[in-house]
C-alpha positions as CSV (number, residue, x, y, z in Angstrom):
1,X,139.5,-2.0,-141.9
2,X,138.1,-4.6,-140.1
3,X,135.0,-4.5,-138.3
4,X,136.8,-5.4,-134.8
5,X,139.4,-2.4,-136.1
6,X,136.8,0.3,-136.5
7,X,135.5,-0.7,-132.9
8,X,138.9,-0.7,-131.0
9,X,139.6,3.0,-132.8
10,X,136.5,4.4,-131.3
11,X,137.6,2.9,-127.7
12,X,134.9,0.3,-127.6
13,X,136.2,-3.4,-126.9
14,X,134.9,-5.9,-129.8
15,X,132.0,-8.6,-129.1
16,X,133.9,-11.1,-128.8
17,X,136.1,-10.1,-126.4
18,X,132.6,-8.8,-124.2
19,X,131.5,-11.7,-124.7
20,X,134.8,-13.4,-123.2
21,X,135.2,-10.9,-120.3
22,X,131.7,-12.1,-119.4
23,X,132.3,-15.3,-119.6
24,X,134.5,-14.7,-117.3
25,X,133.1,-12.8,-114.9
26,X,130.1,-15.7,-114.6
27,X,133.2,-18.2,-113.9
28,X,134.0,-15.9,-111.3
29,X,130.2,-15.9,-109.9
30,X,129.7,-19.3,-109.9
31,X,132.8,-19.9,-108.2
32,X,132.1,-17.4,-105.5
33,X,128.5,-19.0,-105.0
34,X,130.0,-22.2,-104.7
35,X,132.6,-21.4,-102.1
36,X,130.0,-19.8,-100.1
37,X,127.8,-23.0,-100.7
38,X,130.5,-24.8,-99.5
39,X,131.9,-22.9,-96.6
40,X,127.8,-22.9,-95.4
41,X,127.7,-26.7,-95.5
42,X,131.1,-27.0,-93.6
43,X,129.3,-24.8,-91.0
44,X,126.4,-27.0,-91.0
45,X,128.2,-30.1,-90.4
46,X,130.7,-28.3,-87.6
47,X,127.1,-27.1,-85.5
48,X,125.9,-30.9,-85.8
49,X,129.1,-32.3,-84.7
50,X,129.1,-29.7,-81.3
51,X,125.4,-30.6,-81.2
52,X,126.0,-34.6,-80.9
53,X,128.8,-34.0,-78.8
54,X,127.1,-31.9,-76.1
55,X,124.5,-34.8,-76.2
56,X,127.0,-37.6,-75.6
57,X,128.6,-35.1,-72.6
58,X,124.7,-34.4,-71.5
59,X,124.3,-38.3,-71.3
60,X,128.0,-39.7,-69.6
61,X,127.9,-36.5,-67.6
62,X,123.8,-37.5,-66.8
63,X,125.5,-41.5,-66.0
64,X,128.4,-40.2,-64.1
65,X,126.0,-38.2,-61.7
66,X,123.7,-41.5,-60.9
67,X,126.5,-43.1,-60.0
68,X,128.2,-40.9,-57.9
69,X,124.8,-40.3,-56.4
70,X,124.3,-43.6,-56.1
71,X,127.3,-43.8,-54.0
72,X,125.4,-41.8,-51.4
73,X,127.8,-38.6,-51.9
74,X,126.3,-36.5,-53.9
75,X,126.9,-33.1,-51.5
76,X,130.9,-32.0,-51.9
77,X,132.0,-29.1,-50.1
78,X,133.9,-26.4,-51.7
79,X,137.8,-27.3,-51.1
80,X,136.8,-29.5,-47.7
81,X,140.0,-29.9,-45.0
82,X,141.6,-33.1,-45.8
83,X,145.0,-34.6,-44.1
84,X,148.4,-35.3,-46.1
85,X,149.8,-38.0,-46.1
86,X,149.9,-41.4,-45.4
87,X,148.6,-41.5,-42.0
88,X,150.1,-43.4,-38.7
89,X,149.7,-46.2,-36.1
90,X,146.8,-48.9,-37.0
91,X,142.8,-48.4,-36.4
92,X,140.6,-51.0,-37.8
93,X,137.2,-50.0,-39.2
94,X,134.4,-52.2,-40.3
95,X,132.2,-50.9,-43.5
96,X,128.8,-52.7,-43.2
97,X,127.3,-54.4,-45.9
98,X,124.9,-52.6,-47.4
99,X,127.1,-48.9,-46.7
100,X,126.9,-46.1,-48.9
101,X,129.2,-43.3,-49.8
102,X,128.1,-41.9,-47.1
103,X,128.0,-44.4,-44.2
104,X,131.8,-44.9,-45.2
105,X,132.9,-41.7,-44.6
106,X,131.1,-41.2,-41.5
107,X,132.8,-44.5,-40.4
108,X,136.2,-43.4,-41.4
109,X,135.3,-39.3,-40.0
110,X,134.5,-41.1,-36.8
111,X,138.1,-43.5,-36.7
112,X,139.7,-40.1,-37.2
113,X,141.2,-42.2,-40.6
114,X,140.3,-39.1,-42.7
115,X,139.2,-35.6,-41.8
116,X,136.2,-34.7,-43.4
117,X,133.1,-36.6,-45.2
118,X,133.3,-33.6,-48.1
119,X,137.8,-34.8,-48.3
120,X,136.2,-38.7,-48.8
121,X,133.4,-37.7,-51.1
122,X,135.9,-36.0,-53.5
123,X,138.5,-39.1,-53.5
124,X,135.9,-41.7,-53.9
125,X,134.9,-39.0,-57.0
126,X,138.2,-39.1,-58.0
127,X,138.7,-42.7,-57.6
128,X,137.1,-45.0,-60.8
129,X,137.2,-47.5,-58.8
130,X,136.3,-46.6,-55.2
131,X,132.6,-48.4,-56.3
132,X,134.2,-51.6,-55.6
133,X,134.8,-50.8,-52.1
134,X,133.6,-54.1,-50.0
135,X,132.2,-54.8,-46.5
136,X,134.5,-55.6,-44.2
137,X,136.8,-55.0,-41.5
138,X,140.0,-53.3,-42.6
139,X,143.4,-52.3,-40.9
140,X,143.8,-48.5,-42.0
141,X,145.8,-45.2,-40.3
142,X,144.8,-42.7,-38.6
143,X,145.1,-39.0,-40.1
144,X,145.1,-39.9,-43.6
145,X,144.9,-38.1,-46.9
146,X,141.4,-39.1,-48.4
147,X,143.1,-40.6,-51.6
148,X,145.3,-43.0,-49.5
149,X,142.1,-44.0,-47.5
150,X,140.4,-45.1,-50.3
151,X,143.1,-46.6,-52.0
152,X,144.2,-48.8,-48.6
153,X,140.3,-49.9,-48.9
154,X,140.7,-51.1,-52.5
155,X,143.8,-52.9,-51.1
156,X,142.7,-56.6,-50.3
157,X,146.3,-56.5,-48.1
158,X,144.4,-54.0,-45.8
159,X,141.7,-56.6,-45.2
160,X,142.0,-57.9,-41.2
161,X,138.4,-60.0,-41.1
162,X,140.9,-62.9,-42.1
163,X,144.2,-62.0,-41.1
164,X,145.6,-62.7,-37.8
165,X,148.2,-60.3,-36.2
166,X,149.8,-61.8,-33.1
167,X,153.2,-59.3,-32.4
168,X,156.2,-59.9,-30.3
169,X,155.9,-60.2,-26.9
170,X,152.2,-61.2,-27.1
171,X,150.6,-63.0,-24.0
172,X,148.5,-65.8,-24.4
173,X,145.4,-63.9,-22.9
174,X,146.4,-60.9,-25.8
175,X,146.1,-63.4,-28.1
176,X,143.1,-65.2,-27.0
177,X,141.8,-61.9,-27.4
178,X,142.8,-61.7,-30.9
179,X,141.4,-64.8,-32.1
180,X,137.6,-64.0,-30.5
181,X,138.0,-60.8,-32.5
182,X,139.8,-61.5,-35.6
183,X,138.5,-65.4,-35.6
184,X,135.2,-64.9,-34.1
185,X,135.8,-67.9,-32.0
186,X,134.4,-68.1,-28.3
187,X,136.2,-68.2,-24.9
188,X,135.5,-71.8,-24.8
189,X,136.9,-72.4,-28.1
190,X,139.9,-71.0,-27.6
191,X,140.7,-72.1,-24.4
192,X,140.0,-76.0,-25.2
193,X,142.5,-75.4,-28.4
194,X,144.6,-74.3,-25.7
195,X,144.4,-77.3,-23.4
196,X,144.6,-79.6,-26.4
197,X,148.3,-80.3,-25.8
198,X,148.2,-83.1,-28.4
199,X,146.0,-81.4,-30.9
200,X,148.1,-78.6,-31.1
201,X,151.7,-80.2,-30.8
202,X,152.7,-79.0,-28.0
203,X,155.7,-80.6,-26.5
204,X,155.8,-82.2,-22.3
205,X,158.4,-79.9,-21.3
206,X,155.6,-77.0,-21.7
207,X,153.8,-78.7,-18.8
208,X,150.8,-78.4,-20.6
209,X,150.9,-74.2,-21.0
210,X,151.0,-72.6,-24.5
211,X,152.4,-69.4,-23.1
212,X,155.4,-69.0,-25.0
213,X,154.4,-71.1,-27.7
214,X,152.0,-68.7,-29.9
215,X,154.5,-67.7,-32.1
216,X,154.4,-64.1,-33.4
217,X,153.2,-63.6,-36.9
218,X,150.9,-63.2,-39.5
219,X,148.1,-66.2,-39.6
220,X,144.9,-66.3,-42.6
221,X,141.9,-67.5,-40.3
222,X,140.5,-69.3,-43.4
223,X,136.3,-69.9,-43.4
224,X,136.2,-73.1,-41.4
225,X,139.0,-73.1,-39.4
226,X,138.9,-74.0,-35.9
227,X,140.6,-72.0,-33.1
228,X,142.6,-76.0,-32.7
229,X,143.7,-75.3,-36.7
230,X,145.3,-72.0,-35.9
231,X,146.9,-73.0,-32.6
232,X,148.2,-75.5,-33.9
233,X,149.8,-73.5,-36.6
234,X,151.5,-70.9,-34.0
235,X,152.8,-74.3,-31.8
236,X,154.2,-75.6,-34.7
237,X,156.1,-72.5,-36.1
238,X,157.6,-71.8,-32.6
239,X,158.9,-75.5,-32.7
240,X,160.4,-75.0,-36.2
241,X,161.9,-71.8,-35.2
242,X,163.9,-73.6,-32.2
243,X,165.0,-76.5,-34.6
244,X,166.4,-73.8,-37.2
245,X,168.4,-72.3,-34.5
246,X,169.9,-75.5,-33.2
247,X,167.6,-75.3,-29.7
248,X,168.2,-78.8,-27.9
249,X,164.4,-80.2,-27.3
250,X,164.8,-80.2,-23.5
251,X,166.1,-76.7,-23.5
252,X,163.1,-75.2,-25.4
253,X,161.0,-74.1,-22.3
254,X,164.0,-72.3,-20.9
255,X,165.5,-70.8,-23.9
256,X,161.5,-69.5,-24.5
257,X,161.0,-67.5,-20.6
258,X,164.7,-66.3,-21.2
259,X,163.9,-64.7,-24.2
260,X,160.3,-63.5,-23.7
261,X,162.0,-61.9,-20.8
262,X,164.5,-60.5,-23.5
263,X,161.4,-59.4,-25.6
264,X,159.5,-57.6,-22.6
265,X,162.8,-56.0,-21.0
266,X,164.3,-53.5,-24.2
267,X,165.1,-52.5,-27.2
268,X,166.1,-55.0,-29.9
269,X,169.2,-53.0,-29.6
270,X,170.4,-54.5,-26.4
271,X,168.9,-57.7,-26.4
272,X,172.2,-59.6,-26.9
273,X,173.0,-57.8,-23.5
274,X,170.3,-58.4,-21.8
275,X,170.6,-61.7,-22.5
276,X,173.7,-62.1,-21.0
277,X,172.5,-60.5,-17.6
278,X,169.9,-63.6,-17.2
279,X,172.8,-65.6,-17.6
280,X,175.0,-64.1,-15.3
281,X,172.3,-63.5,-12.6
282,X,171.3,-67.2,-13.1
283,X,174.8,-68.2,-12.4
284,X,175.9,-65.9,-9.7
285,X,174.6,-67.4,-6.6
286,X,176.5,-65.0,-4.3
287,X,175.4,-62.4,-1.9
288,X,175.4,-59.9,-4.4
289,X,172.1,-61.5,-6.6
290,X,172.1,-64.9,-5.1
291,X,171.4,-66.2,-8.4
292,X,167.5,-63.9,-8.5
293,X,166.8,-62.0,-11.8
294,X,165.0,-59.1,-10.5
295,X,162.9,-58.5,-13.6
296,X,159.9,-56.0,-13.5
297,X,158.7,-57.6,-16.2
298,X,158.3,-60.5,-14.4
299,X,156.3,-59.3,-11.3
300,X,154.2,-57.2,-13.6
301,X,153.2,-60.8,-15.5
302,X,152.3,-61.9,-12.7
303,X,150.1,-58.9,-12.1
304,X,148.6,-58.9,-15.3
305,X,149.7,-55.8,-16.5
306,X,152.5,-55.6,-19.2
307,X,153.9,-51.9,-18.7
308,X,155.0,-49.6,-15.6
309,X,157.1,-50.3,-13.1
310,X,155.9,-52.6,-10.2
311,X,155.7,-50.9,-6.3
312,X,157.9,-51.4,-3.9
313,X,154.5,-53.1,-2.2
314,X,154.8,-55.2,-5.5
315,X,158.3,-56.1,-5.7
316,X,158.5,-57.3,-2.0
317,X,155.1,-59.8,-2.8
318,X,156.5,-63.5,-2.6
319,X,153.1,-64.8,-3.3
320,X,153.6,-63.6,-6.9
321,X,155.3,-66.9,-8.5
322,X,156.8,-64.6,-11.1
323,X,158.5,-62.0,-8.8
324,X,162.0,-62.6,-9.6
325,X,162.8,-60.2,-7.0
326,X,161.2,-63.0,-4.2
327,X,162.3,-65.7,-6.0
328,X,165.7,-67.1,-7.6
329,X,165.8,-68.7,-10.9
330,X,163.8,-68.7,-14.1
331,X,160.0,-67.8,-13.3
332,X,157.6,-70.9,-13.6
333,X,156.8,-70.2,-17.3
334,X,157.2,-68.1,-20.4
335,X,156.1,-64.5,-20.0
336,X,155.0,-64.1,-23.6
337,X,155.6,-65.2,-27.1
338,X,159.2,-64.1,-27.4
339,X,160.4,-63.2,-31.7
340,X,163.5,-65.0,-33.2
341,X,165.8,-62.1,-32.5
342,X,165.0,-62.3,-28.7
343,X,165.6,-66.2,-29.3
344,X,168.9,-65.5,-31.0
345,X,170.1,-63.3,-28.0
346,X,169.7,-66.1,-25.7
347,X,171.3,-68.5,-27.7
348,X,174.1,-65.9,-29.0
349,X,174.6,-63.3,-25.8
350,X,177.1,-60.5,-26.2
351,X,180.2,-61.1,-23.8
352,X,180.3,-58.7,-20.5
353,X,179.7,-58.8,-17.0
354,X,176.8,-57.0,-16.4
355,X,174.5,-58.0,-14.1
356,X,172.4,-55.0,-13.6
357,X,170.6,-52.6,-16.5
358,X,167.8,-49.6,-15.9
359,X,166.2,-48.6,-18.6
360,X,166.2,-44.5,-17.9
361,X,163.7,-43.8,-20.6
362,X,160.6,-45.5,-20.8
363,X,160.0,-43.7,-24.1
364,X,163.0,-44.0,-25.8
365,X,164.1,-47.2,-24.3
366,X,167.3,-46.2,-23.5
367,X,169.3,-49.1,-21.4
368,X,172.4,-48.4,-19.5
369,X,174.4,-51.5,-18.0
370,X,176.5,-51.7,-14.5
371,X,178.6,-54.6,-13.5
372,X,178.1,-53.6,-9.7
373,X,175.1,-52.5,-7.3
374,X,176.9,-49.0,-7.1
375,X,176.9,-48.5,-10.7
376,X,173.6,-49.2,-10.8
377,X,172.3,-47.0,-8.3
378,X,173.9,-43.9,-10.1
379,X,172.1,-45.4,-13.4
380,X,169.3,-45.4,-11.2
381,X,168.9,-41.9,-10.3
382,X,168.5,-41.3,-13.7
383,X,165.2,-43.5,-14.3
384,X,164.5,-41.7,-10.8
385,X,164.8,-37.9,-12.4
386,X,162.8,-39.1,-15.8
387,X,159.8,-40.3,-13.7
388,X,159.7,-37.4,-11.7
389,X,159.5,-35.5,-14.7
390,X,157.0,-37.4,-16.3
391,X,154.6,-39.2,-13.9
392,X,152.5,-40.2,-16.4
393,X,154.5,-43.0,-17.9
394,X,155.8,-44.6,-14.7
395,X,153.0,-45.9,-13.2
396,X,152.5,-48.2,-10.9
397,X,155.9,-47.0,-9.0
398,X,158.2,-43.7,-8.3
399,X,161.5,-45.5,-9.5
400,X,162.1,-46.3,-6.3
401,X,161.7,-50.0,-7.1
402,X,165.0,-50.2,-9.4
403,X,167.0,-50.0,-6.7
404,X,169.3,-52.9,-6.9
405,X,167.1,-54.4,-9.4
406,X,168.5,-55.9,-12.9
407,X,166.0,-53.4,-14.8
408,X,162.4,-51.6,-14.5
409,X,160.5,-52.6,-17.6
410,X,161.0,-50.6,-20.6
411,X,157.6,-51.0,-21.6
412,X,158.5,-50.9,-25.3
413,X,157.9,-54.9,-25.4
414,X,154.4,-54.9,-23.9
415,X,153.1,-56.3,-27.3
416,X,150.9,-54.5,-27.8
């Protein structure tokens, strides 16, 4: 019997295979030691990678604060009242060189453009590029979101230092006005690129008056232009505008008072119609309109004022040149700088044979038409019932004044 035998009768395992189980069981150590070595080192090298990365987020977080201090608005309310939306209507604003974070807001808080300083402080956070805001002046809305104030700043379309807005309608003291603002030019600037009939290109049967002739639009008032450069500019797109509609040269001073008449009277709506009543007033020279227009808009030129309703004081005035009421015919110029649908109205005017219109709704606009003074007078009673109601809006008058008039001025073409 073997050696190994004898042992494995008695129970006891041989050598050899102790020595095998144990060197086993060391295998077994040193692999545990290992994966413990291991699983320690993976540790290691997860807490270094949290520890660089809470450096990195100490320093951007450490940038990101200078800057947005920086921007003078460091102090953010908790959840501040902000408005929705896009806003309304036009107010212009002027940042000032050198404004921080917190001059803008107060400048926008001030314009009613956005409710609160702690609404702006929290868009221009949110914003990565609200740093780039410029000085300026800028053509924003009232009562709007935060976001969509700075964004319209960022906007170089809602830049107005160098962008001239003359509307519809516009007279040629509202745009005078304008280009001392917008253009920083002086009175006496102005007014000599006015009287620069030449310069500007303005044609003899003006008689030497640019009202009329400013056409409406959108101008850029580039550095070193003159107040001449961009008169010129409006005289010249009113002439083109006349050519492209097929206006005879001696018929362009007409054709303009009719339709800045058209502008100043309604609605877009009914300009085709109104147009028509200037020509049928024009040519009826009977007792009913003796050939008078009867405009409000008119008489109220001549005041100048460009809304309300003229007085019966007003109306009965001959010594106003542009009462129409006083004084038969076209009025002695243009009344403002009439758009090319008013032009279009006068050269295309709907068929009828109106010669009377009252606008009952100063608000709205709402025009109603009457071929005879009877029919008017009903339409009349209308305006007559909406002033009384709201006092307000019809000033200057009690509706009285309509009566056998062609129209009170609707007061939406006041151009302004």
């Amino acid at each position: 019997m073997s050696q190994d035998d004898f042992f494995t009768q008695l129970g006891i395992e041989p050598r050899e295979t102790r020595r095998t189980t144990g060197r086993r069981l060391d295998a077994e150590r040193a692999r545990r030691r290992e994966e413990r070595a291991r699983r320690r080192r993976k540790r290691k090298r997860r807490l270094i990678t949290a520890l660089i990365l809470v450096v990195v987020l100490a320093a951007v977080g450490g940038i990101g604060y200078k800057a947005y201090n920086y921007s003078g608005l460091s102090s953010i309310g908790a959840s501040p009242s902000d408005y929705s939306g896009a806003g309304e209507g036009e107010v212009i604003v002027t940042i000032p060189d050198g404004a921080t974070g917190n001059d803008i807001a107060k400048v926008l808080v001030d314009a009613d453009v956005v409710a609160t300083a702690g609404a702006f402080a929290n868009a221009y956070a949110d914003n990565a590029n609200a740093s780039n805001i410029q000085p300026g002046t800028y053509t924003l809305r009232s009562h709007m979101s935060a976001a969509n104030a700075v964004a319209m700043l960022l906007d170089p379309a809602s830049r107005s230092d160098h962008t001239l807005t003359i509307p519809e309608g516009a007279t040629k003291t509202q745009v005078k006005d304008r280009l001392m603002s917008v253009g920083h030019y002086t009175d006496t600037e102005v007014e000599e690129a006015f009287g620069a009939t030449d310069a500007i290109g303005l044609p003899a049967v003006a008689g030497g008056n640019v009202e009329g002739w400013l056409a409406p639009g959108v101008y850029d008032v580039a550095d070193g232009s003159s107040a001449t450069d961009i008169v010129t500019s409006m005289v010249s797109t009113t002439r083109g505008n006349l050519a492209k509609l097929g206006v005879n040269d001696a018929d362009y001073e007409s054709v303009l008072t009719k339709a800045s008449i058209v502008e100043r009277e309604g609605n877009p709506q009914y300009y085709t119609q109104i147009a028509r009543v200037i020509e049928n007033r024009l040519t009826n020279t009977d007792a009913q309109t003796q050939g008078k227009l009867e405009m409000d808009s008119t008489v109220l030129y001549g005041l100048n004022r460009t809304g309300g309703i003229p007085s019966k004081e007003e109306i009965a005035d001959g010594s106003n040149k542009y009462n129409t009421y006083a004084h038969p015919g076209l009025p002695p110029s243009p009344i403002g700088s009439p758009g090319s649908a008013a032009i279009s109205a006068v050269m295309k005017p709907a068929e009828g044979d109106w010669l009377y219109f009252v606008t009952v709704n100063l608000q709205t606009g709402e025009t109603l038409f009457a071929t005879t003074q009877a029919e008017q007078d009903e339409n009349t009673k209308k305006l007559t019932e909406y002033c009384n109601q709201n006092p307000g809006v019809c000033d200057g008058g009690n509706g009285s004044g309509a009566t056998g008039s062609a129209t009170p001025s609707a007061g939406a073409g006041d151009g302004q």
